[in-house]
N, C-alpha and C positions, 0 to 999 in steps of 0.2 A: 677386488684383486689387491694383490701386496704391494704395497708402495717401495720402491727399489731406488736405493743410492743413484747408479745410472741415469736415474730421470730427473733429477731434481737437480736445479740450477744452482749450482755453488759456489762460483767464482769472486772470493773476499770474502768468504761467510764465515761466522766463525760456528765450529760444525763440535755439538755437545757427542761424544761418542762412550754409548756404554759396551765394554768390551770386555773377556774375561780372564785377567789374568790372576786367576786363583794357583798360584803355582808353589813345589815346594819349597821351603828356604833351608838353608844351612850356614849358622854362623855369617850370617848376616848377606846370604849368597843365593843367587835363583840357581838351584840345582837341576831343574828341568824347563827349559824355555820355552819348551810346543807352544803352549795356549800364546805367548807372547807375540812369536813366529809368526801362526797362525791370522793374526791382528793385521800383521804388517802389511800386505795387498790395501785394506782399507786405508791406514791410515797413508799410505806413501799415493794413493789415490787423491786423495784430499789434499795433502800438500801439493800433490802435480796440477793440482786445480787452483790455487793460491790461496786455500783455506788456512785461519790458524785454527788448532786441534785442544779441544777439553778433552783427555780422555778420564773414566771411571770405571772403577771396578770393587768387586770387597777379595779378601783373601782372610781365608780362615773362617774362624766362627767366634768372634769376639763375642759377640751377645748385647751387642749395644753399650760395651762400652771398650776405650782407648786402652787397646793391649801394646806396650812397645815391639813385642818381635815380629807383631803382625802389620808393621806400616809398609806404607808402597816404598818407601824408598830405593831398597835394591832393585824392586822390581823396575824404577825408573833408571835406575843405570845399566842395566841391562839393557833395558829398550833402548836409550842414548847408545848403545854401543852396536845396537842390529842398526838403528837407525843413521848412526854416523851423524847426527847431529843432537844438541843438547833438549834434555828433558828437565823442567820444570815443576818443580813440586811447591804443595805448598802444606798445611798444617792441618786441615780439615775440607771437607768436600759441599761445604753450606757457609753462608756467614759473609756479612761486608768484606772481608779481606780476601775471601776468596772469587767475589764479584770483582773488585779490584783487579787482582792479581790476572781473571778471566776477561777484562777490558783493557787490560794493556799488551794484550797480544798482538802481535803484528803479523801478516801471512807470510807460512811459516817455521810459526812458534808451536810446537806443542807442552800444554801441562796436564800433570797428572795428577790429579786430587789424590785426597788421601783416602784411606778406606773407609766406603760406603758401611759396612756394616757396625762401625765404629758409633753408626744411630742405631738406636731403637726402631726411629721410624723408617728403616729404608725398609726391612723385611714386614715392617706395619703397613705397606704401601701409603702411607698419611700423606693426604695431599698436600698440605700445607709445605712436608719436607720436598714433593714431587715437586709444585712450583718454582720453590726456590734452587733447584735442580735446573728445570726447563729455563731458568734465568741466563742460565750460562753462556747458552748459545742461541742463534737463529736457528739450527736446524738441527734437529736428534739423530742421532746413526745407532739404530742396536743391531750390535755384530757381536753380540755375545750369546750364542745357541744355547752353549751348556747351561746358561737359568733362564730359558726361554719357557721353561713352566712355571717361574714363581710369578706369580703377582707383584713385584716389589714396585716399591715407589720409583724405581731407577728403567725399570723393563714395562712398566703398563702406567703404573701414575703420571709417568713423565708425560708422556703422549698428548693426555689431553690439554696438556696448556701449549704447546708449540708444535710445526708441522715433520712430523718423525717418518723414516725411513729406515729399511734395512740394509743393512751393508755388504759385503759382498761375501766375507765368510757367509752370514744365515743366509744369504740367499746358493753359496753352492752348497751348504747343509742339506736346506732344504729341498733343494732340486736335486741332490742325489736320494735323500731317504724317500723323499716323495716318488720318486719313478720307482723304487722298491713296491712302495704300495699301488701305483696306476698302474703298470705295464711293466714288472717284469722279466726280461728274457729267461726263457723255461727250460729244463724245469729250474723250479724257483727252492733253492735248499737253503734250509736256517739253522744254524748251527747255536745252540743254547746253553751255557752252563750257568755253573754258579752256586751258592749256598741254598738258599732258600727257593723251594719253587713257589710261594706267597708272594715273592718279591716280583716273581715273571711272571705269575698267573697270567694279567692281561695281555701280556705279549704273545705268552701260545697260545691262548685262543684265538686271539688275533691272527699269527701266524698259520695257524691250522686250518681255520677260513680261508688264505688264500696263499700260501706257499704250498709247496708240492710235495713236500717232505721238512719234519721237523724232529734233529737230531739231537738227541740228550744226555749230557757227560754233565759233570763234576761232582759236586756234592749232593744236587739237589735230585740229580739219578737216583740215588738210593731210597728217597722216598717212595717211588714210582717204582725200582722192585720190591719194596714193603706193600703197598699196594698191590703187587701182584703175585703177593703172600708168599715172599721170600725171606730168610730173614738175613738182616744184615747189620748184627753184632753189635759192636759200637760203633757204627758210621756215623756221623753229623750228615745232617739233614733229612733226617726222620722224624721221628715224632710227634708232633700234630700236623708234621708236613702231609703225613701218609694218606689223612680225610682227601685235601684239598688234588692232591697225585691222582687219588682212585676217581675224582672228579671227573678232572682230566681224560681218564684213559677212559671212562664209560661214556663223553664225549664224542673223546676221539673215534670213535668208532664210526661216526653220521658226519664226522668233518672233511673237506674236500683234501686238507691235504694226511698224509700218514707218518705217526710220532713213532721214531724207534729210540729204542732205549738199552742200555748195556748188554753185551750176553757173557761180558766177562769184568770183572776188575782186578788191579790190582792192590793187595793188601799186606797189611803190614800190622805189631799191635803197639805200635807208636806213627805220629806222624812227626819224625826227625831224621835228620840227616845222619846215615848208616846202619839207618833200622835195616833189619833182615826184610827183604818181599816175596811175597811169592804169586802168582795169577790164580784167580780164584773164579770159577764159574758162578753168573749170578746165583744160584740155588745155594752155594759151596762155600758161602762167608761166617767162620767161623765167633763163636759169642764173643770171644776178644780181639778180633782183630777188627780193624777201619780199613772200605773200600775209600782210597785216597789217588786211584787214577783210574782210565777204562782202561781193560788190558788188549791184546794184542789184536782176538778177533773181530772187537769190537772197532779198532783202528782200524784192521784191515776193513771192513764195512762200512765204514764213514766216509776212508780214503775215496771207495768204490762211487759212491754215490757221489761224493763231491768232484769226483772227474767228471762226470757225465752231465755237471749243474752247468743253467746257464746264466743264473745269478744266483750271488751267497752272500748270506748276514752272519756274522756269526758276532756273538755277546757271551761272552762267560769263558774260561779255560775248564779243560777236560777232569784236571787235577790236579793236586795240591803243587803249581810245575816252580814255584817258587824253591824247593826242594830237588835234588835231581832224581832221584827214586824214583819220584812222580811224575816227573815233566815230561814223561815221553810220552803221553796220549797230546798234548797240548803243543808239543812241540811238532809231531806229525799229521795231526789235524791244522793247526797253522801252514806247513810246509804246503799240504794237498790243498788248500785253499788260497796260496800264495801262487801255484802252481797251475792251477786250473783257466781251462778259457773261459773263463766268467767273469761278467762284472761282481766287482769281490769289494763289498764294506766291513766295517770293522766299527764297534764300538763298546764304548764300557771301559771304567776305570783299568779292572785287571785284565781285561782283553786288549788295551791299548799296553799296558805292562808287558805282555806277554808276546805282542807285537815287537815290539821293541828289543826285551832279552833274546829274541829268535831270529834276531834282524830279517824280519819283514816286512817293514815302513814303507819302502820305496815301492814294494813288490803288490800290494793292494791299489785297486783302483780309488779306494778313499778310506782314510781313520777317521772316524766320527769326535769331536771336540766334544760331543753332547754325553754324560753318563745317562742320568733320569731325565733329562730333554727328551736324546734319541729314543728311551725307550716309551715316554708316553706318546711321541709322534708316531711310532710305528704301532704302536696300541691304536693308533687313529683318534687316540685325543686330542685335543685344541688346544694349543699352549697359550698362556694369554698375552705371551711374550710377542708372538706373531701376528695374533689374534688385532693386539692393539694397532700393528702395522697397518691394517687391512684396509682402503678404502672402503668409507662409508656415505660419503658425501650422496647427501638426498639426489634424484633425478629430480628432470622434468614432468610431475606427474601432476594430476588433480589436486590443488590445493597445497602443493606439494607434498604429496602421498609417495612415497617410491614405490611402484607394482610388482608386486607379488605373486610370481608364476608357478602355483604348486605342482606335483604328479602326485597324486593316491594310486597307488600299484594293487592294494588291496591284497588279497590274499594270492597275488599272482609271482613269480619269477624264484627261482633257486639261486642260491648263489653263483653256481656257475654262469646263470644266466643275466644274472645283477652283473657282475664283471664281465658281460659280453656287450650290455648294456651302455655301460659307462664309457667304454672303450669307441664305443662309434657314436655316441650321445657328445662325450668332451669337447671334440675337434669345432664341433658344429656351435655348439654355442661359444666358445674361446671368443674372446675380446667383449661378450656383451657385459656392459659393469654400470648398466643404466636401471638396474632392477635384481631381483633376488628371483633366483631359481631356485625352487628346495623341489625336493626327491622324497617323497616316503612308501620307503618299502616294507615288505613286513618284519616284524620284528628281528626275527633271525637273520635276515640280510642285514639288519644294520652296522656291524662291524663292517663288514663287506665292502658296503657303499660308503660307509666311512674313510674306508681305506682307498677307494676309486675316486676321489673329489679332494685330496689333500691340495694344496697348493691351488686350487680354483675358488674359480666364487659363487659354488655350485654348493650350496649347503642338503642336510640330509635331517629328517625330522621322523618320528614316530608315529603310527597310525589311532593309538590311545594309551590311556596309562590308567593306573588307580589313583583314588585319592589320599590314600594312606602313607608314610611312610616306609613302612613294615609290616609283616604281619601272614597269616596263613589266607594266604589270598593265591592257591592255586591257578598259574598258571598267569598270573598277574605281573605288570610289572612296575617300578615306585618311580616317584619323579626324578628323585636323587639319583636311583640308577640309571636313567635316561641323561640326566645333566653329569653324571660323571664318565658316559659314554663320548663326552660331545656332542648331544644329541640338542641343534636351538631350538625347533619347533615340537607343537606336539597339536596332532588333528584329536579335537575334541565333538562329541555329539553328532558324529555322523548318522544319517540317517538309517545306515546299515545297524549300526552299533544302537540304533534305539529301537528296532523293529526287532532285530534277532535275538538282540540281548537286555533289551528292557532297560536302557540306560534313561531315566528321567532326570527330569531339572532338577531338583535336590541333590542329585552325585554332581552334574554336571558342576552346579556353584561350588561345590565343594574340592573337581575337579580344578576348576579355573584358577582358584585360588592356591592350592595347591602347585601346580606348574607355576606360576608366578612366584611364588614361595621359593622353589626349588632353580629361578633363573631360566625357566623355558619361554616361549613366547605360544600362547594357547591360538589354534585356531579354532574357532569354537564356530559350529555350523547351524543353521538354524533352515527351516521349511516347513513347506504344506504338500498334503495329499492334494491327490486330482479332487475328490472331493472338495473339501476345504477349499477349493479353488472357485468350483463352480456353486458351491454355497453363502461364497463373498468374505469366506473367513480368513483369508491369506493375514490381513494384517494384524488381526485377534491375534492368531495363529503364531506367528513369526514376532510379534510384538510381546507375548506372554512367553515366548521361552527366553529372548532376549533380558526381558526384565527378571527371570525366574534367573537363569545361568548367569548373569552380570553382579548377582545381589550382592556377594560378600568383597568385590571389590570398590575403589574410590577414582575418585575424576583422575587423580597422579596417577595412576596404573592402567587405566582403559586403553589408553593409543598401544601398552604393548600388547594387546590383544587382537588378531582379526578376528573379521566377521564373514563368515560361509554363506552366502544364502544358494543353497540348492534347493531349487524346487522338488521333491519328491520325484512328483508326474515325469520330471526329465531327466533322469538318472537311468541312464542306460536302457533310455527305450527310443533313442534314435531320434527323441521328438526335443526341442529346447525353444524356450521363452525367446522369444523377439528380443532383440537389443533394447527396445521400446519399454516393454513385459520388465525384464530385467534390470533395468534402471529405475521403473518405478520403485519395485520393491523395496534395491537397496537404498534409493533413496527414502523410503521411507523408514529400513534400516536407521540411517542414520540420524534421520529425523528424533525416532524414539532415543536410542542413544540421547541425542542431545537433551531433550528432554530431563533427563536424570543428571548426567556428567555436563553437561554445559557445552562450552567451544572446546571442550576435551574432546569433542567428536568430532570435529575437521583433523583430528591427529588419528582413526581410527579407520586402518586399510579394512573395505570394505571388498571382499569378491562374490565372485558369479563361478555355482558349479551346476554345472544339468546338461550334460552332452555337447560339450565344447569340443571344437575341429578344428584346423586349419582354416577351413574355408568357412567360419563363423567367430574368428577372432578379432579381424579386425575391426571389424563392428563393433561387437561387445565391448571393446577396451575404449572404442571411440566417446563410448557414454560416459559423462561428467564426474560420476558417483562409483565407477568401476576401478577398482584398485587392481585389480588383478585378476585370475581364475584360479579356482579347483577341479584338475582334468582327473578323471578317470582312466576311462580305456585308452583312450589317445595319446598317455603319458609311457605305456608300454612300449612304443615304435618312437626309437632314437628320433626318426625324420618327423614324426610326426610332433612330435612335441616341442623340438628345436624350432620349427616353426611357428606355433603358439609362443614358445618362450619371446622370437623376435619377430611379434605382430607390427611392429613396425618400421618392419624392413618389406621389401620387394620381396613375394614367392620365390 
């Protein structure tokens, strides 16, 4: 679970706070103060507590080194001025003087270091700058969403040397985008625009999997009617757009929810102010004119569907509305979503622009702070911003193992039913944070279940991968692509996967390593036939794939690997090893392990898969050597598995 400002004791601490005031300046002026604003909950939190406040931030893009127009200082007299008491700056954000300057604070006091990006090493996440960061304070607060997808030394480095928390902006961030993606209220309409549809690929598909309609204006429309062999003259945002558009729409056809796209625009053969315009059927865009807004039926169609929505995202403007010629798709799509009874988010640089020229601020149930944050959250990626928040602290487990409760879905559930899944699956486990639940469904639900598990500490893993890269591997899928899903785990050598499709230990070590390469954590499964059982061969058996699948890696890498042992013989034949059965094994698992890696194998979660129940859990976990389980069918039934997950609670 996320570790949250609210819980943590702060009364005189002095509280390091990364927060994001990248805002823009004029003539030495903050010309726009949202992100500042937005800060203020936390920080006047902290002070209400008796804390004094470090706060940090970068602004701009110096590139590592000290640009004069890009220093905090106005931005700290503005803050002094929301805040009605004095702000503190000082010349750099590292260095004895700024340790100084950060120990004579009294509760209180806030200061504002100077800009972070003014290093090299903040965007290097370098630990050593991270340290001297975490020096500042007793306790870290990131309330900075909008770079909760960088890695920087200020958002994930910091963490590991001091105990960090989230602040109350990321955390209503995240509890508004997050219920976007859990639950909800339907239907669910997304509203999309923008230049490039390369730049939102992952968001529609995303989106397409579980909203209910996905609607497409600005520029990046006109790829998607080039795609759908119209032609559209000199528009911006066509060409190589047009491959990735026709993607899209041969997708969209098998995706739960339905992408509409322009039936009108309007065009003009300039995009300036007093160009002549006229409305133009998508077929009807002549070779020199630019579709630079959606025209009118196409508004009336969007209005229609956004009345009847019972949650809306909407990320991008319709068209060029910075213009007035243009601005009336984006200014009545605005209105009808300002308008509507729906929970209504908003985000994105010029969708938050365009909020604002149309005065609809007030009139949204939330404006997103986050531009490329918000959109990889709702992509259902992992930002490592949040990521690093996460409680990790080990359980009470064997040797101190924390257990590891997987589900194999196998080739079972549709999406629909993934999201019917998670929805009565959630409730039930909610508060367990003594062990790891992951989910793996099949591939195609993985966005899905991505998106049903945000903000929990329910993770989601793959059922196999290749060991390649790249490459013409039909139907295949690469490690990279799984880790740039968010995808931590990955079930390796399942005993399906070695019977149906001939996966030997040669791919497997090749497999292993690979996933480890690419930042996944392999669960790699190992077993005997009923044969091999009653021929005395189990530990031959289960020892020579161990040693064949472990080859290409070293002692430092083994603990992030599990270990599977499914018996064959008990894989969905109702029959399963005795607790008794089942400990020997893996203890002999672990045995061999040691053997090779040394005392790297008491770091090496060890499970039991072969027709695990409810009513055979609490046993199996009772044994010394049991880290966990791999459930199969029993992971399909929300009740069912919620129970396995907390075997050590009362039925």
């Amino acid at each position: 679970m996320k570790r949250s400002l609210t819980d943590y004791p702060l009364a005189g601490k002095r509280v390091l706070v990364r927060v994001d005031f990248n805002v823009p300046l004029s003539e030495g002026r903050v010309t726009d103060d949202t992100r500042v604003r937005a800060a203020l909950p936390t920080i006047q939190y902290l002070l209400d507590q008796g804390c004094s406040v470090v706060l940090m931030s970068h602004l701009g893009r110096p590139k590592g080194q000290v640009v004069d127009e890009l220093r905090m200082a106005p931005v700290a007299a503005r803050l002094s001025e929301l805040l009605g008491r004095p702000v503190a700056t000082v010349d750099d954000c590292v260095g004895p003087a700024v340790e100084q300057a950060a120990a004579a604070l009294r509760p209180g006091d806030v200061l504002l270091l100077e800009n972070l990006r003014f290093h090299a090493e903040e965007t290097g996440n370098d630990d050593a700058f991270a340290k001297q960061l975490a020096a500042l304070g007793d306790v870290y607060v990131n309330d900075a969403f909008g770079t909760a997808h960088r890695a920087h030394a200020s958002t994930e480095g910091v963490t590991h040397h001091v105990p960090s928390v989230a602040g109350l902006l990321m955390n209503k961030e995240l509890e508004v985008l997050g219920r976007l993606l859990r639950d909800p209220a339907r239907p669910f309409v997304v509203v999309l625009g923008g230049l490039k549809v390369s730049d939102k690929i992952g968001i529609i598909r995303h989106m397409l999997a579980i909203a209910d309609t996905v609607l497409i204006g600005g520029a990046m429309a006109n790829a998607f009617l080039a795609a759908e062999g119209h032609e559209v003259g000199a528009s911006k945002g066509a060409g190589d757009e047009v491959t990735v558009a026709g993607e899209i729409l041969a997708e969209a056809g098998a995706a739960h929810g339905r992408l509409v796209i322009p039936t009108d625009v309007v065009v003009a053969r300039e995009a300036a102010s007093g160009a002549p315009t006229r409305v133009a059927p998508a077929d009807g865009i002549a070779a020199d004119e630019m579709a630079l807004d959606i025209g009118p039926r196409t508004t009336a169609d969007f209005e229609r569907l956004l009345r009847g929505a019972g949650t809306i995202y909407w990320n991008g403007p319709m068209g060029l509305f910075e213009i007035a010629e243009f601005s009336a798709g984006t200014k009545a799509v605005g209105e009808a979503i300002a308008t509507a009874a729906a929970v209504t988010v908003a985000g994105g640089g010029d969708t938050v622009s365009a909020v604002r020229t149309f005065g609809l601020e007030g009139r949204l149930t939330h404006v997103s702070t986050g531009g490329g944050a918000s959109m990889e959250f709702l992509e259902g990626r992992a930002l490592p911003g949040v990521e690093a928040l996460m409680d990790k602290t080990p359980a009470a487990a064997p040797a101190g193992r924390r257990p590891l409760m997987a589900g194999n879905w196998k080739m079972y559930k549709t999406s629909a039913q993934t999201r019917d899944f998670f929805t009565a699956f959630r409730p039930l486990v909610a508060g367990v944070e003594d062990r790891d639940v992951l989910i793996c469904p099949p591939t195609i639900d993985l966005s899905t279940a991505l998106g049903c598990v945000v903000d929990t500490q329910i993770k989601v893993g793959a059922q196999t991968m290749h060991y390649a890269a790249e490459g013409a591997y039909t139907g295949e899928t690469a490690p990279g692509m799984l880790a740039e899903l968010g995808v931590p785990y990955v079930i390796l050598g399942h005993s399906e996967r070695r019977q149906y499709y001939n996966e030997n230990d040669a791919d497997l070590a090749k497999k292993v390593r690979a996933a480890l390469d690419a930042g996944l954590q392999p669960i790699l499964c190992c077993g005997e036939t009923l044969e091999e059982r009653q021929a005395g061969q189990t530990e031959s058996k289960v020892g020579g794939q161990l040693d064949a699948d472990l080859a290409e890696i070293s002692a430092a890498e083994v603990a992030n690997v599990a270990i599977a042992y499914e018996p064959i013989w008990a894989i969905g034949t109702g029959v399963t090893a005795t607790p008794e059965q089942a400990q020997e094994t893996v203890a002999f698992c672990r045995a061999r392990i040691r053997e090779r890696f040394g005392d790297a194998a008491d770091g090496v979660r060890i499970l039991y898969g072969g027709s695990v129940k409810p009513d055979n859990i609490d046993q199996l976990m009772a044994q010394p050597d049991i880290d966990g389980v791999l459930v199969g069918g029993a992971s399909l039934d929300p009740e069912s598995f919620s129970r396995i997950v907390k075997f050590a609670e009362p039925a």
